[in-house]
C-alpha angles and dihedrals in degrees: 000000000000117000084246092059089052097057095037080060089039089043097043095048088052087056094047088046093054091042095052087041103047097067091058099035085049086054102052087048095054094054090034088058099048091041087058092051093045085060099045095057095043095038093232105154096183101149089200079050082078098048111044094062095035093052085042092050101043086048084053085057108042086053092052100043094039094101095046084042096058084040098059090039092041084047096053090029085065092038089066101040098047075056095062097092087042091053088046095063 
């Protein structure tokens, strides 16, 4: 397996990795964000008040994107594997 195999793999698991993670961290951004806001203008300082929205949100989504989420891992899971008998060589 040439060195250059070996990043295109490397470099194209990273992208998967960033593609399947940005939806949900995007997520717990957004609610975070608004969270944050909601306790600056109310002056609620409850450190649990972050959490609880960000982990339920990010469980809605997760549940939601799940089937795009196996699509995109099963996808590059095959890719890699149909390219076995190429990287042997």
């Amino acid at each position: 397996m040439s060195p250059e195999a070996v990043v295109a793999v490397a470099r194209q698991a990273i992208e998967v990795t960033l593609l399947v993670s940005l939806p949900l961290l995007g997520l717990g951004l957004v609610v975070g964000l608004a969270i944050s806001i909601l306790q600056a203008a109310t002056q609620i300082q409850e450190m649990t008040l972050t959490f609880v929205p960000k982990i339920l949100s990010i469980f809605v989504g997760l549940v939601f994107l799940l089937p795009w989420i196996m699509n995109c891992l099963t996808g590059f899971f095959f890719e890699v594997v149909q390219k076995i008998p190429h990287y042997v060589r």
